[in-house]
N, C-alpha and C positions, 0 to 999 in steps of 0.2 A: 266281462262277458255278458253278453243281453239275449236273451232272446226273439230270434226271427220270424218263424212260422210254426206251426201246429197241420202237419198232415194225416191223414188217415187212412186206413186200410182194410179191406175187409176180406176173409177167406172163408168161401163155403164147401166148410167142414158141414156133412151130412147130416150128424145130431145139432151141433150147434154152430150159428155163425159164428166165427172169431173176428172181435175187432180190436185193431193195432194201431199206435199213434206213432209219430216218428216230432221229436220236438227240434229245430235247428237253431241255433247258436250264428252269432257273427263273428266267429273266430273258427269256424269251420266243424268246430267237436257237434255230433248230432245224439240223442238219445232216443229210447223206444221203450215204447208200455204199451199195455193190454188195457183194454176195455169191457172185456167179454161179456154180455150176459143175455139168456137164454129168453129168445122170443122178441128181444127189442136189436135188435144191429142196428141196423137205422136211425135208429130213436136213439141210440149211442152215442154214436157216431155226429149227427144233427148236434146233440150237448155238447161237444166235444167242439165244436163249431164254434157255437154260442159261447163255449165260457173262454176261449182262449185267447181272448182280446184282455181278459185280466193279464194274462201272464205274456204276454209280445210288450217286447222291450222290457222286461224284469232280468233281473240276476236269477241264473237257475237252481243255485244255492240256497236260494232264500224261499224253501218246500215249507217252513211252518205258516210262514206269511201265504205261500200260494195255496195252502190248503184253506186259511182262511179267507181269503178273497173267492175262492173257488165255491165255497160251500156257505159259509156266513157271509159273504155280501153280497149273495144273490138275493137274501132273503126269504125266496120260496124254497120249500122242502121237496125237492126232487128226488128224491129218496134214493133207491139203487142204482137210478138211472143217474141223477146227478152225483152218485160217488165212484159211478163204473166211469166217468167221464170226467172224474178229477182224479182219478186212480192212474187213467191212460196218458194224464200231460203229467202228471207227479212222479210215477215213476221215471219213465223218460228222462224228468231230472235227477235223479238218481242216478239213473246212469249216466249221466252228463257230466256229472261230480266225479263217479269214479273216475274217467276217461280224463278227466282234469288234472286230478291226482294221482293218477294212475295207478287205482288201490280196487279193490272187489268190493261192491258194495257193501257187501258184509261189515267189512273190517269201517266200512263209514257209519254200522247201526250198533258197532260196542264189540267188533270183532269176535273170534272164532271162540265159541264157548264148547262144537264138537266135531271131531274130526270126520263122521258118518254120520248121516240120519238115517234113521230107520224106516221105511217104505213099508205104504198097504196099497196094494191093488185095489183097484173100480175099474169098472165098467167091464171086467172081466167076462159077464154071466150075458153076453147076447146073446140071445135067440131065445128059444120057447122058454113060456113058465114053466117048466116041470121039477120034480126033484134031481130027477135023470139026468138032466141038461146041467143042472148047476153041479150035482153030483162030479159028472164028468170034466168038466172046463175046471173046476176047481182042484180038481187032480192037476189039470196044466198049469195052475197058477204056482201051484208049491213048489212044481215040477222047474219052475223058470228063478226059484229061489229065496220067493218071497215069504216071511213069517208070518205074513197078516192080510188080509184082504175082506174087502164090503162089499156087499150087494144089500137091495132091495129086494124081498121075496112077497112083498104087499099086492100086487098086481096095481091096477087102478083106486086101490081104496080109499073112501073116503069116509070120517069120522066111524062109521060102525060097519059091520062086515058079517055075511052069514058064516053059517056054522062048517060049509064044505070049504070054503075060503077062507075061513081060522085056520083048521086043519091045513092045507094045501099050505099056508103060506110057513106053518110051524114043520113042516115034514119037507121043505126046502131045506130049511134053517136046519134039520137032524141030518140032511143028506149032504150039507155042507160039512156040519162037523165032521160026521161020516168019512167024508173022501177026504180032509187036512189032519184028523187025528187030535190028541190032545193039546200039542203045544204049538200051538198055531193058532194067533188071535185073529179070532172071528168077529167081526163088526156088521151089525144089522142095521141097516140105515131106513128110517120110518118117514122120511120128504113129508113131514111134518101132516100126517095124515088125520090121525085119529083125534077124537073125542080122549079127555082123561080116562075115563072108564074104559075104554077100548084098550088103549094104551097098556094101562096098569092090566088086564086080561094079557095082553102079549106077551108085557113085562114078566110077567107069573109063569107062563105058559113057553117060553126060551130058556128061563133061568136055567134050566136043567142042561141046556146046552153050550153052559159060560161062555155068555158072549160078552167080550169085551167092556163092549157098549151098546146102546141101545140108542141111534141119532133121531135126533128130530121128530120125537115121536107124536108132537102137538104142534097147533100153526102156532111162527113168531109171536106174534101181534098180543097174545096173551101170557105173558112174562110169571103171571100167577099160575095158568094150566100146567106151564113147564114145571116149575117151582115143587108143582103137588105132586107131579109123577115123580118126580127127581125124590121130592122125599119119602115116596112110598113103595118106589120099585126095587126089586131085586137086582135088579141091571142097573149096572153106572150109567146116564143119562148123558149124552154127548150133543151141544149143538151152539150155536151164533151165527150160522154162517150169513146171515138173514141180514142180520144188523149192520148198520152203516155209519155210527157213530159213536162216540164213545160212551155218551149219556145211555143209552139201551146196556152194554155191558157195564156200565156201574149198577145200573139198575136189578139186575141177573146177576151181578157177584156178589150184590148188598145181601142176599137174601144165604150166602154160603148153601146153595144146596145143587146146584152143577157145578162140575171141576170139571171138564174136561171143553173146554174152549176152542169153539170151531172159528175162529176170526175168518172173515173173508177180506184179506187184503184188496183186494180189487175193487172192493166197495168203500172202502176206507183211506186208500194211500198209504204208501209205507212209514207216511210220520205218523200217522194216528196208530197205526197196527203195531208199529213199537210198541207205543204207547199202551195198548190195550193189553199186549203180553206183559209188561211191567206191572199195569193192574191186576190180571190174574195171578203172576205170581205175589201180592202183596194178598192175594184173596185165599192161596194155599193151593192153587188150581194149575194143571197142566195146561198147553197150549197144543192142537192140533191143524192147523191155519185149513180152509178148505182148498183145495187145488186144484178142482175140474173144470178148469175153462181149457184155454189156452197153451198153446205148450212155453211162451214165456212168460206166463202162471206160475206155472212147474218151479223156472229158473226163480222166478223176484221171489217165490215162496222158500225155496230150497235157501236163498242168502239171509232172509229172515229168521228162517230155522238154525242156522250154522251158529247166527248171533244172539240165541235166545236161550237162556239157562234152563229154561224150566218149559221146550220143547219134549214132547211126546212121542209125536211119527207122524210121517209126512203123506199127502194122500198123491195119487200117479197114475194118471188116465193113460199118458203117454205110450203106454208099450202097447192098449187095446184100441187104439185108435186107427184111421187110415193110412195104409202102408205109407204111402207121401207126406204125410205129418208131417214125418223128421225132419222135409227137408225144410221148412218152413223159416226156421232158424238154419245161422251158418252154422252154429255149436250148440246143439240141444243135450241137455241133460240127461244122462245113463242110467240104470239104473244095474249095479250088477252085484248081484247074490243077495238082492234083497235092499240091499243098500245103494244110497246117493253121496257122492261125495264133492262138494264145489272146493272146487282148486283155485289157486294164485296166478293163473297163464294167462289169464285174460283179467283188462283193469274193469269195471260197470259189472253188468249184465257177465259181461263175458261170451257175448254173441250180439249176432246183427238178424235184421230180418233178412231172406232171401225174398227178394222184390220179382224176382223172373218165376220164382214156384208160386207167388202168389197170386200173379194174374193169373194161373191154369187153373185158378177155383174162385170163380166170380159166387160173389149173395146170390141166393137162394131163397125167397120168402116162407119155402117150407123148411129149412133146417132149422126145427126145434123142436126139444125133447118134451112129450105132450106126458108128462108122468101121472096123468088121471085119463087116459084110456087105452083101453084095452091094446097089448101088443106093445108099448110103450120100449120095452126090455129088450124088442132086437134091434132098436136104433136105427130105426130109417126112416128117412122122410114120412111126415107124416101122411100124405097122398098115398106112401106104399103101404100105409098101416090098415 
């Protein structure tokens, strides 16, 4: 089996564009990956172009060679862009493989390690900043069955923050708990804003409200900023989702002071992301993969999870997203009573794109999520912000 062609797709979804690859075979089996990421579709999409003259005429079996051809023989460091766009032809062989073998991905990354993953809501809390607002939507989130849900209650912040916008953003975080109660993990997600000092103020200033975790509380790019909050906060410190190889989380797990591992498959490819959950668990660390792009995100993330021992809980845009989502895929992902469960009915993926719902949401130049201004929270276009 070789590979023929590398096509692409793009759906404009309102917060963010989704992009989707479709890889085709000469023996007629096709496969399909995500590309997703926030503010570049095009610029995707374009890599996605560019690099798949590596893999036309390859065996699509052979993901540890295409991940290296894909990303080391380019030489230049394309960073998210170039692993969102070796993510989208990688997968795709993945599912090419299952449909071969006619097995669920999963059972191809070290098979079923749990019969449910455990689900947290995002993107739950659109609309206004208030307490009130998150107050309220968060009653519907429990209410639909889920144990655990995240929001961001930071507004636009960046590194330091005055004193009515401390407040405001900790009096979210009380009207959450508030409305889920005690045994319902609450998760704070900080889109890597603050200063360490800021940070460690928030960290102090939540505790009281056991939260989960505390994500992303400082930018990537300073592996020691994280490192300091992790060992001085009250709050377990959650995050990777940033990182796009494996060298960055060896580097983050050498230091043992975050366990809780946001891998972003899509940045990575499913051979690396294995990979990287095998290192966390040799590090003592849980894994939580990030999961908001895309809703075959959801899917490649959910068969990751299935096959990984030392899996946490899964993140799920899908239920808050635009009623036409679903149809996006033939068989999207469920989520019910809190939980997701990937079955044996279908061999890959376990779904295909739907190509006729995709052309009714052409790109958008404005669908992306501007998470440093104002308004960011009710997810629209940013022209309607």
């Amino acid at each position: 089996m070789k590979i023929t062609n590398v096509q692409t797709y793009i759906v404009g979804n309102p917060w963010k564009n989704w992009v989707f690859a479709r890889v085709d075979t000469d023996e007629g089996v096709h496969g399909i990956g995500e590309g997703t990421l926030n503010g570049f579709a095009r610029t995707v999409e374009a890599a996605i172009h560019e690099l798949k003259r590596f893999v036309i005429g390859q065996d699509p079996f052979n993901v540890e060679a295409h991940s290296l051809r894909l990303f080391r023989d380019v030489y230049s460091d394309g960073g998210q862009i170039q692993g969102a766009a070796l993510a989208a032809i990688e997968y795709a062989c993945w599912d090419i493989m299952g449909k071969a073998t006619n097995q669920p991905v999963y059972k191809l990354l070290g098979g079923r390690c749990h019969n449910q993953l455990r689900a947290y809501a995002n993107g739950w809390y659109r609309g206004p900043r208030t307490p009130e607002s998150f107050h309220e939507k968060a009653k519907g989130v429990v209410a639909r069955g889920y144990t655990a849900l995240k929001f961001d209650p930071f507004g636009p912040a960046w590194r330091a923050v005055d004193r009515p916008d401390f407040g405001l953003a900790i009096d979210i975080i009380a009207a959450v708990r508030d409305a889920v109660g005690p045994d319902v993990d609450v998760l704070v997600e900080g889109h890597n804003r603050f200063s360490v000092h800021t940070a460690l103020q928030f960290a102090d200033a939540m505790a009281r409200y056991n939260p989960t975790w505390f994500e992303a509380p400082t930018p990537p790019q300073l592996v020691s900023a994280t490192v300091e909050v992790a060992r001085r906060s009250p709050v377990p410190i959650a995050c990777g989702e940033d990182y796009y190889c494996r060298e960055q989380f060896a580097e983050l797990l050498a230091h043992r002071a975050v366990h809780i591992i946001q891998l972003e498959p899509q940045f990575l490819g499913m051979t690396a992301a294995k990979q990287v959950c095998g290192m966390a668990f040799a590090a003592g660390a849980v894994t939580a993969p990030h999961s908001a792009q895309g809703p075959l995100c959801t899917v490649s993330c959910a068969h990751l999870n299935t096959a990984t021992p030392n899996f946490f809980i899964h993140e799920v845009f899908d239920d808050f997203n635009e009623a036409w989502s679903e149809r996006i895929l033939t068989n999207p992902l469920k989520v019910v009573n809190g939980y997701i469960t990937v079955t044996d009915d279908a061999p890959g993926w376990g779904t295909d794109l739907n190509y006729e719902e995709i052309a009714l949401h052409p790109y958008n130049p404005d669908n992306f999520l501007p998470l440093f201004r104002q308004g960011w929270e009710r997810r629209e276009r940013v022209t309607d912000l």
